[in-house]
N, CA, C and O atoms as CSV, one atom per row, in Angstrom:
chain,resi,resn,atom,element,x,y,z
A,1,UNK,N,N,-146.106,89.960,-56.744
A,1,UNK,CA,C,-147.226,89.384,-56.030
A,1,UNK,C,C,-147.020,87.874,-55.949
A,1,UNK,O,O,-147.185,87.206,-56.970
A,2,UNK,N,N,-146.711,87.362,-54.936
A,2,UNK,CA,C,-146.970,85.882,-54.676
A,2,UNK,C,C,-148.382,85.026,-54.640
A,2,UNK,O,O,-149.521,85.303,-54.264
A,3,UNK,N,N,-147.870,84.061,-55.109
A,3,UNK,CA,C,-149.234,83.290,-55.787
A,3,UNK,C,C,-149.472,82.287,-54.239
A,3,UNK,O,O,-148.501,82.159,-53.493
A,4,UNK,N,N,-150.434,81.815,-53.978
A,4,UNK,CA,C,-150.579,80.830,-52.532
A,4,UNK,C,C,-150.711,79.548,-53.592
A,4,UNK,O,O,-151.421,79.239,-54.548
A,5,UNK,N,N,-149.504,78.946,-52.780
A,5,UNK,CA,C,-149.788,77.459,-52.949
A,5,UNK,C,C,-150.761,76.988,-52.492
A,5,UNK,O,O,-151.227,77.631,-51.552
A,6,UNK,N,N,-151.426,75.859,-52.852
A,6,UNK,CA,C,-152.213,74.591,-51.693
A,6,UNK,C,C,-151.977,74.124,-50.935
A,6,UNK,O,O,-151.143,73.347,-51.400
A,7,UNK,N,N,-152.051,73.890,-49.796
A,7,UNK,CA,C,-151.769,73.239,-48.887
A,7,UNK,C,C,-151.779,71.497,-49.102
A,7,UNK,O,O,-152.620,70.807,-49.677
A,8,UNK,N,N,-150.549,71.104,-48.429
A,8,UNK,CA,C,-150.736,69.577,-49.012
A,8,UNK,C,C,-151.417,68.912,-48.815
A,8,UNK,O,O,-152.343,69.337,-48.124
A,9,UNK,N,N,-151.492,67.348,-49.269
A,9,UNK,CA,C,-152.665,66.565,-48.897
A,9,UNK,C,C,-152.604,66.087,-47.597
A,9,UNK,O,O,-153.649,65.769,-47.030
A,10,UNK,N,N,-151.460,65.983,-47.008
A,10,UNK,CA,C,-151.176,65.286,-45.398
A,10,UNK,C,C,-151.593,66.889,-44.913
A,10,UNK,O,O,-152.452,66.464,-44.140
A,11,UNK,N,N,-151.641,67.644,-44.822
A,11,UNK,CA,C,-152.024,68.499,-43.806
A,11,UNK,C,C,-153.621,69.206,-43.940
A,11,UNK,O,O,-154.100,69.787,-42.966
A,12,UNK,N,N,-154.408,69.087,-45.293
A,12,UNK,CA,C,-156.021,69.076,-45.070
A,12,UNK,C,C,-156.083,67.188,-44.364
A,12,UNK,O,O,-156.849,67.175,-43.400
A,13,UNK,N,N,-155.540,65.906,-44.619
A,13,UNK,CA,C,-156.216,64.825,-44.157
A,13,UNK,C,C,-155.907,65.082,-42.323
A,13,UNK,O,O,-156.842,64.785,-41.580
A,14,UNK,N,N,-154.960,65.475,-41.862
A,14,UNK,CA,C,-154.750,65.950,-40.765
A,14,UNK,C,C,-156.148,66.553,-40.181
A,14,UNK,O,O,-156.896,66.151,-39.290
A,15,UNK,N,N,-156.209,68.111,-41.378
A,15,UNK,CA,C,-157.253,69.076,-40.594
A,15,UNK,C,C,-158.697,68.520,-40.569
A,15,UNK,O,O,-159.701,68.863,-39.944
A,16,UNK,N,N,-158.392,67.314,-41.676
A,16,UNK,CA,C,-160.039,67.016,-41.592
A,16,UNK,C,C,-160.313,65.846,-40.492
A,16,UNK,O,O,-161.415,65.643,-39.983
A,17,UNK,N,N,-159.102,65.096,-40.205
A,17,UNK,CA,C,-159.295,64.009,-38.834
A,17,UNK,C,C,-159.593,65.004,-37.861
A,17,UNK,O,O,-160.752,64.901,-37.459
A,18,UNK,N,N,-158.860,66.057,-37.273
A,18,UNK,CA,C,-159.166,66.864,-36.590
A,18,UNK,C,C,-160.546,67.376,-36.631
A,18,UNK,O,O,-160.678,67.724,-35.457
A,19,UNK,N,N,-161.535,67.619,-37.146
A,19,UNK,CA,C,-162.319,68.093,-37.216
A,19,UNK,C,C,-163.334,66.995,-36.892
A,19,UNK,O,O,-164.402,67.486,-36.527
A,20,UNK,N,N,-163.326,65.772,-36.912
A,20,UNK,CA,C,-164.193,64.354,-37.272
A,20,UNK,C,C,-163.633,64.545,-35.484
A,20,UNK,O,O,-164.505,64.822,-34.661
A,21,UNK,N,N,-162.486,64.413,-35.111
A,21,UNK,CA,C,-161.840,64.069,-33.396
A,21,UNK,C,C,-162.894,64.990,-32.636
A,21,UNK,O,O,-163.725,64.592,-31.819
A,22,UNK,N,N,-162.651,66.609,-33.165
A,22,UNK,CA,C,-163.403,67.198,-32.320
A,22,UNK,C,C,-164.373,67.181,-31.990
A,22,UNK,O,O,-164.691,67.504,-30.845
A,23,UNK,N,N,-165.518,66.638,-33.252
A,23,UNK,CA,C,-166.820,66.743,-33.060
A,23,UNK,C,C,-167.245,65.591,-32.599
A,23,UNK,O,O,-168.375,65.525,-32.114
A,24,UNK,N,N,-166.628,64.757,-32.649
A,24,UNK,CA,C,-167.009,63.403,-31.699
A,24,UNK,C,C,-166.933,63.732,-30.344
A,24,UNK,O,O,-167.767,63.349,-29.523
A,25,UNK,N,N,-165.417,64.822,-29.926
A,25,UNK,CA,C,-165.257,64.618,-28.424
A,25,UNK,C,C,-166.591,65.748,-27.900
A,25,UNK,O,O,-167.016,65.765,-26.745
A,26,UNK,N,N,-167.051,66.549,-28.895
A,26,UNK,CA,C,-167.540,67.529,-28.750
A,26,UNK,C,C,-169.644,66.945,-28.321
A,26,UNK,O,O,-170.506,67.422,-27.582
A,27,UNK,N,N,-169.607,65.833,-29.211
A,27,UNK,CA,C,-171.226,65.075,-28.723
A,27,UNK,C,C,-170.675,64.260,-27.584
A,27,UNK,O,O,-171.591,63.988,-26.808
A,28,UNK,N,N,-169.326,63.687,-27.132
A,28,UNK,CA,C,-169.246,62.693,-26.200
A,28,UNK,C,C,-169.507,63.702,-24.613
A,28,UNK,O,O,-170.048,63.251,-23.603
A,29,UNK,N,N,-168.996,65.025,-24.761
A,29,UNK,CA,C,-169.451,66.377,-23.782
A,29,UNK,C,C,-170.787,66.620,-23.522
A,29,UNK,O,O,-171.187,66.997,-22.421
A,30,UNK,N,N,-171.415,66.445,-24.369
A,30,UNK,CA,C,-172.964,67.013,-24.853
A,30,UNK,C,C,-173.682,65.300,-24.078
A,30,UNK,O,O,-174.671,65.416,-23.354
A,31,UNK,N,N,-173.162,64.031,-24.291
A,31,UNK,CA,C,-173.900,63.157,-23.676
A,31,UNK,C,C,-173.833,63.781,-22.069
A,31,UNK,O,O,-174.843,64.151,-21.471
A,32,UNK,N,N,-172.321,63.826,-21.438
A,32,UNK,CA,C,-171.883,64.427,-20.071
A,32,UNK,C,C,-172.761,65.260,-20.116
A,32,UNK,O,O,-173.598,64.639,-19.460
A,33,UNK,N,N,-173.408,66.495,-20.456
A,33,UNK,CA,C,-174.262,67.373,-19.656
A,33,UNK,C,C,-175.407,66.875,-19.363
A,33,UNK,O,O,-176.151,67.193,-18.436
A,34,UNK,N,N,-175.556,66.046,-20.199
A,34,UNK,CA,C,-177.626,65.590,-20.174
A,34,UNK,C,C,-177.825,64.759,-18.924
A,34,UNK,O,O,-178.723,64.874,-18.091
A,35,UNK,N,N,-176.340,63.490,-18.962
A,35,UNK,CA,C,-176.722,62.623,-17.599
A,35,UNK,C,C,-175.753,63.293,-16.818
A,35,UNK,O,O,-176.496,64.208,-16.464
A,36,UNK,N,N,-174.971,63.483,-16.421
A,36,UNK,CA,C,-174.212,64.151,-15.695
A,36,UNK,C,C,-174.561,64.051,-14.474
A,36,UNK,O,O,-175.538,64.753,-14.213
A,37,UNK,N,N,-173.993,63.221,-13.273
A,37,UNK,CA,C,-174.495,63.044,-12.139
A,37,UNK,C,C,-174.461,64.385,-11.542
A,37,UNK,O,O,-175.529,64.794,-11.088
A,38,UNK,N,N,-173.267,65.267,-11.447
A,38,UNK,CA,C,-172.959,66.265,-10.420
A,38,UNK,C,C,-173.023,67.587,-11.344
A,38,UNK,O,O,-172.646,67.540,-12.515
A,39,UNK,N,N,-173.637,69.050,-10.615
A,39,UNK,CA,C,-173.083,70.186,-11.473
A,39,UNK,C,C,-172.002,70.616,-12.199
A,39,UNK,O,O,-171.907,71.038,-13.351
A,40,UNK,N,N,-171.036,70.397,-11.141
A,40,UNK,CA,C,-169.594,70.584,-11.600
A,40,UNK,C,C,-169.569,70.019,-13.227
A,40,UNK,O,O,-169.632,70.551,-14.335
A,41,UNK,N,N,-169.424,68.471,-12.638
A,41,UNK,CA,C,-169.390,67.915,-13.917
A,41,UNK,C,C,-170.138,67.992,-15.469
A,41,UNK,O,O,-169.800,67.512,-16.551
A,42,UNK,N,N,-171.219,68.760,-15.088
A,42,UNK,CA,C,-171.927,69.391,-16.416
A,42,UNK,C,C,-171.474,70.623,-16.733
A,42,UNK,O,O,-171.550,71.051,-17.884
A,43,UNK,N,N,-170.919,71.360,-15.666
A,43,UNK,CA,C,-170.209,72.684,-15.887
A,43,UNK,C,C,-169.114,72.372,-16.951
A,43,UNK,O,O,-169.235,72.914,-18.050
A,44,UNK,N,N,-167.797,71.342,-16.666
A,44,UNK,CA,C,-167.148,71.254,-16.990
A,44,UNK,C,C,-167.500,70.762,-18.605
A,44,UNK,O,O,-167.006,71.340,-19.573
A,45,UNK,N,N,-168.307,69.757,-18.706
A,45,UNK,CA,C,-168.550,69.044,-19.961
A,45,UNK,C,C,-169.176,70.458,-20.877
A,45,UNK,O,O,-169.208,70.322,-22.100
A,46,UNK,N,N,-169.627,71.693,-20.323
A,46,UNK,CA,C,-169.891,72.431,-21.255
A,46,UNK,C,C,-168.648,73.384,-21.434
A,46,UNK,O,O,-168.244,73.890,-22.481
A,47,UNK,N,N,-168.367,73.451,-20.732
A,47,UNK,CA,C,-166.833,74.551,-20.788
A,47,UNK,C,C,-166.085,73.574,-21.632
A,47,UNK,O,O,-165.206,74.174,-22.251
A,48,UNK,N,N,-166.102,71.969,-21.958
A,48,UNK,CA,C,-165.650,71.269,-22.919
A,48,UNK,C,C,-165.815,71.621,-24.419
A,48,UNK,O,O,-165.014,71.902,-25.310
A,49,UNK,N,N,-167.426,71.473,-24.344
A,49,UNK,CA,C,-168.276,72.250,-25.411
A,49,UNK,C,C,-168.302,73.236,-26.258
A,49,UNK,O,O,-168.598,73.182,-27.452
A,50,UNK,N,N,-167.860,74.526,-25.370
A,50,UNK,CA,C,-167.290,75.817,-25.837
A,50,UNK,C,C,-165.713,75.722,-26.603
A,50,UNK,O,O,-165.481,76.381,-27.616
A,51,UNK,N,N,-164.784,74.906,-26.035
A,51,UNK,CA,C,-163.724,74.951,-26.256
A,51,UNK,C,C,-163.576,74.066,-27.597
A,51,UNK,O,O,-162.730,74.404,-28.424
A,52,UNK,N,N,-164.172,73.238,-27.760
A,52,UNK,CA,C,-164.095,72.574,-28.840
A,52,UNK,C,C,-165.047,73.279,-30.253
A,52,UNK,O,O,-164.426,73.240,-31.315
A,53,UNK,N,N,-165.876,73.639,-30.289
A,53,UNK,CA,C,-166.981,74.569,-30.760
A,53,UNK,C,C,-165.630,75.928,-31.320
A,53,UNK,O,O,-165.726,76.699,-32.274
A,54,UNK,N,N,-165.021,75.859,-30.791
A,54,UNK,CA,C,-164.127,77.044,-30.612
A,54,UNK,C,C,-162.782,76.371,-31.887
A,54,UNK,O,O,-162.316,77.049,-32.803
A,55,UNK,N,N,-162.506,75.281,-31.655
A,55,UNK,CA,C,-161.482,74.239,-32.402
A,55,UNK,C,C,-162.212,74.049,-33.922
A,55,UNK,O,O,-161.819,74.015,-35.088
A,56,UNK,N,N,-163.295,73.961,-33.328
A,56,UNK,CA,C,-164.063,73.594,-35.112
A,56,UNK,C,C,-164.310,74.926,-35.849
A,56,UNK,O,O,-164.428,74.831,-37.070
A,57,UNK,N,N,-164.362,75.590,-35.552
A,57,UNK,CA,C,-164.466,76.960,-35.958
A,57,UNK,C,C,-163.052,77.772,-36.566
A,57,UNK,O,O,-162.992,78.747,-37.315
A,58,UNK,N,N,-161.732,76.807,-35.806
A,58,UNK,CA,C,-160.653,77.264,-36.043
A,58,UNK,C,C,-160.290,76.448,-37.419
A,58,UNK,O,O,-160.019,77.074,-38.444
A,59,UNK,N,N,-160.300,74.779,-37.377
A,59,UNK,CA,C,-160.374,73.895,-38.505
A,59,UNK,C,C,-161.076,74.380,-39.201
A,59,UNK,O,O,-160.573,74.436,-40.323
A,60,UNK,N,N,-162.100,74.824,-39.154
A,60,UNK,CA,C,-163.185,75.214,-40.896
A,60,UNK,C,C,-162.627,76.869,-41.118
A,60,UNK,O,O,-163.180,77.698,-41.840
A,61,UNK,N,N,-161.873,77.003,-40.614
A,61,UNK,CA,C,-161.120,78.251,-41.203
A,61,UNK,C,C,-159.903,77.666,-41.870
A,61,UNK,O,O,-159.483,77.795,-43.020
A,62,UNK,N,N,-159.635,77.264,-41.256
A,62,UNK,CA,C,-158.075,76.426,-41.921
A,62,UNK,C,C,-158.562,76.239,-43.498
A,62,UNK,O,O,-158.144,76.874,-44.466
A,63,UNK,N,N,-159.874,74.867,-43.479
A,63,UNK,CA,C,-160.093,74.176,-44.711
A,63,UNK,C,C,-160.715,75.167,-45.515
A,63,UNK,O,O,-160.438,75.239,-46.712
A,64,UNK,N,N,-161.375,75.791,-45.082
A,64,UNK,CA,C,-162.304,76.961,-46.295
A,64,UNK,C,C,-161.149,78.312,-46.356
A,64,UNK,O,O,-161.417,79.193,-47.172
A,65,UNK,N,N,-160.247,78.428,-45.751
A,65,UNK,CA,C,-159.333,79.535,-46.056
A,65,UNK,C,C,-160.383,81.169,-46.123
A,65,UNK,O,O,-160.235,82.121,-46.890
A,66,UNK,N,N,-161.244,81.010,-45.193
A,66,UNK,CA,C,-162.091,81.924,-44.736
A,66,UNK,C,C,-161.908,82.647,-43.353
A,66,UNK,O,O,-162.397,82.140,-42.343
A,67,UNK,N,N,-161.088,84.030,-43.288
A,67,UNK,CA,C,-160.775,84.363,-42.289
A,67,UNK,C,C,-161.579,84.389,-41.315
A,67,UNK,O,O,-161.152,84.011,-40.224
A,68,UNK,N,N,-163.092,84.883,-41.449
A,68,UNK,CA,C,-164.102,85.418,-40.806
A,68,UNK,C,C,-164.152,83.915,-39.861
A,68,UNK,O,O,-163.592,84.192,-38.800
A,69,UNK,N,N,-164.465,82.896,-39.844
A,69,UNK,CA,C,-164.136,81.897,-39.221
A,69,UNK,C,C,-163.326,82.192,-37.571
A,69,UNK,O,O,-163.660,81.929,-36.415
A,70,UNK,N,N,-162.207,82.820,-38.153
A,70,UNK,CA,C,-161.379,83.075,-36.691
A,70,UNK,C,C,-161.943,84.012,-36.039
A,70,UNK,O,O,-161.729,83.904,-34.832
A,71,UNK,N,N,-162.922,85.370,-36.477
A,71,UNK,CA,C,-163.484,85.996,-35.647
A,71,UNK,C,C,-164.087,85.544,-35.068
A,71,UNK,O,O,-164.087,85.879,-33.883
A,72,UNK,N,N,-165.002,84.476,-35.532
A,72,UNK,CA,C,-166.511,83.922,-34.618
A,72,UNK,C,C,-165.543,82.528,-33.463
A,72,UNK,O,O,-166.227,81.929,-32.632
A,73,UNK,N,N,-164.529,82.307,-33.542
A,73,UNK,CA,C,-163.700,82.104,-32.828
A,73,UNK,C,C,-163.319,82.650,-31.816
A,73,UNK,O,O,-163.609,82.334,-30.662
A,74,UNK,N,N,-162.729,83.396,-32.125
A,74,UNK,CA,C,-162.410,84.371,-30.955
A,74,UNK,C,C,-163.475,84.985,-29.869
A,74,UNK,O,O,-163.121,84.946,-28.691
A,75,UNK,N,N,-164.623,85.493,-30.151
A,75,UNK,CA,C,-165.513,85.751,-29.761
A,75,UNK,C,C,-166.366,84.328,-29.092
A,75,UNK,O,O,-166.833,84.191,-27.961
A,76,UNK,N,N,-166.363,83.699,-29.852
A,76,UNK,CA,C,-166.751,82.382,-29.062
A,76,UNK,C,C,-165.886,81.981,-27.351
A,76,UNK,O,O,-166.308,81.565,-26.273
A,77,UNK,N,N,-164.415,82.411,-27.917
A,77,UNK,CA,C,-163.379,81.730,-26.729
A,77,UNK,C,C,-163.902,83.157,-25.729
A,77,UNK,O,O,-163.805,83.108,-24.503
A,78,UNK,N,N,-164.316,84.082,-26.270
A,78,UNK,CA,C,-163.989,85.275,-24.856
A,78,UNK,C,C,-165.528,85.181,-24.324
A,78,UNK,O,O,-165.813,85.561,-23.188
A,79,UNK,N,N,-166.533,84.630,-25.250
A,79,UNK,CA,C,-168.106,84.183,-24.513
A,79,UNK,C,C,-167.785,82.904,-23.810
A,79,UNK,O,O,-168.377,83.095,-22.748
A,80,UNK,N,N,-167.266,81.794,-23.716
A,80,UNK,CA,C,-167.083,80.436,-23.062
A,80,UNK,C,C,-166.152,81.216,-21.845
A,80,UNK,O,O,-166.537,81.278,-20.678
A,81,UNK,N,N,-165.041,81.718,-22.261
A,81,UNK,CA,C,-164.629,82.055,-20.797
A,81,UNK,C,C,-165.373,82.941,-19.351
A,81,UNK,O,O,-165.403,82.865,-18.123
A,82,UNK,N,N,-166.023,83.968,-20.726
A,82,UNK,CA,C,-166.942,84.879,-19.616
A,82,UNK,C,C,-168.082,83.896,-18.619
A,82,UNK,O,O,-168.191,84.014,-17.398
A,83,UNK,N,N,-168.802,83.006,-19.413
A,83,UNK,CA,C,-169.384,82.332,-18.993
A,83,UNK,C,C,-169.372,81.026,-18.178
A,83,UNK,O,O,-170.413,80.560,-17.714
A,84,UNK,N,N,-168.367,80.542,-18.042
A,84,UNK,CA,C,-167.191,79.447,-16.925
A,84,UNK,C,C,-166.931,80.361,-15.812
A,84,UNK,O,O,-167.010,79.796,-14.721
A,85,UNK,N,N,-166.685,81.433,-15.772
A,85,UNK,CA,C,-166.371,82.450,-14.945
A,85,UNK,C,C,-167.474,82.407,-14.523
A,85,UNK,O,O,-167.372,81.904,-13.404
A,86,UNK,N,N,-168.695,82.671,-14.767
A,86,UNK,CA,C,-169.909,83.285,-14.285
A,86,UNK,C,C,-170.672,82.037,-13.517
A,86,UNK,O,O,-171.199,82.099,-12.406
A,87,UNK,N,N,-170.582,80.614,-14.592
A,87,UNK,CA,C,-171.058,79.663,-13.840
A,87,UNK,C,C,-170.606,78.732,-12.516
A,87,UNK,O,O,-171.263,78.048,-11.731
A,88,UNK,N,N,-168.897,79.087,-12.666
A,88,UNK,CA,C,-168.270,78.927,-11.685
A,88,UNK,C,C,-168.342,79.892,-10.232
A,88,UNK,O,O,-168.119,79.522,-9.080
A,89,UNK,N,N,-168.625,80.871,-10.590
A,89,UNK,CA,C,-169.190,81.373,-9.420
A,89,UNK,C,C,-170.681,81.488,-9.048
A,89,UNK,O,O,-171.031,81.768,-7.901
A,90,UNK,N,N,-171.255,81.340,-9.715
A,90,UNK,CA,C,-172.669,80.596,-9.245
A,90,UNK,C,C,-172.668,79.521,-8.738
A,90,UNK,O,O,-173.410,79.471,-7.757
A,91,UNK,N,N,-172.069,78.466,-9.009
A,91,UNK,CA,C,-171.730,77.444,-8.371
A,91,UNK,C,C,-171.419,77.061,-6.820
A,91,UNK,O,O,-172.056,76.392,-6.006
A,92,UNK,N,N,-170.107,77.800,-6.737
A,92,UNK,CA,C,-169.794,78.154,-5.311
A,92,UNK,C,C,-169.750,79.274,-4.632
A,92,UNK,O,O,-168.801,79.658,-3.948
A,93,UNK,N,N,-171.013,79.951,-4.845
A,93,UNK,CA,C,-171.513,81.211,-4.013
A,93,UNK,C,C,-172.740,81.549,-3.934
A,93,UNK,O,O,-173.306,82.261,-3.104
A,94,UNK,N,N,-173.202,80.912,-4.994
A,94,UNK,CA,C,-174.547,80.940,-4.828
A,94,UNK,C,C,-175.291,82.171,-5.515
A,94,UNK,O,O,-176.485,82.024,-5.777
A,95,UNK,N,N,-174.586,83.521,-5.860
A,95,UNK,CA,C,-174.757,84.296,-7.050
A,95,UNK,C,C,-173.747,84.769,-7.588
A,95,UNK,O,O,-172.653,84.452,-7.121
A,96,UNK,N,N,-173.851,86.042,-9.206
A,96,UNK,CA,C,-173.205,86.187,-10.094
A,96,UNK,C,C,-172.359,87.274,-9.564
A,96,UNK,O,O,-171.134,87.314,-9.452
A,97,UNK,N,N,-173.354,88.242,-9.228
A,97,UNK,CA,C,-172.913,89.727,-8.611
A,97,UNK,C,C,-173.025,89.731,-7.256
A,97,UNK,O,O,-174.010,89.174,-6.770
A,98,UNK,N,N,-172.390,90.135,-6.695
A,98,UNK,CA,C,-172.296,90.346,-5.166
A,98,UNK,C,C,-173.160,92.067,-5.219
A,98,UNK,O,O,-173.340,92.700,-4.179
């Protein structure tokens, strides 16, 4: 049976800048939806949202060595896509379902 090392200190100070990067870029998205001159552009700043939401979820799996983390990940990435899909065609058609 192999024992798990720790992971070194340069690669949690890594995962934890990463995590401080994301969630900054992740409120600088969240300002973009509120003023957001154009739809698009709030579309996009939330499809930002999702994707990063999606990154932090992947980092706090990394640092807590908690798999379950990557499920609510995954499921997050296949709800942000379903929903970019959906708002993108609301967008330029004017509905979801034909």
């Amino acid at each position: 049976m192999a024992t798990e090392a720790a992971a070194p200190e340069f690669v949690l100070l890594a995962l934890q800048a990463g995590l401080i990067v994301a969630s900054s870029v992740t409120l600088l998205a969240g300002y973009r939806v509120i003023t957001g001159p154009t739809t698009p552009d709030r579309v996009v700043a939330l499809d930002t949202i999702g994707t990063n939401v999606v990154a932090i979820a992947v980092l706090v799996a990394l640092l807590s060595e908690e798999g379950l983390f990557i499920d609510v990940a995954l499921v997050l990435a296949i709800i942000g896509f379903i929903s970019t899909i959906a708002v993108a065609r609301y967008v330029t058609e004017g509905d979801i379902i034909e």
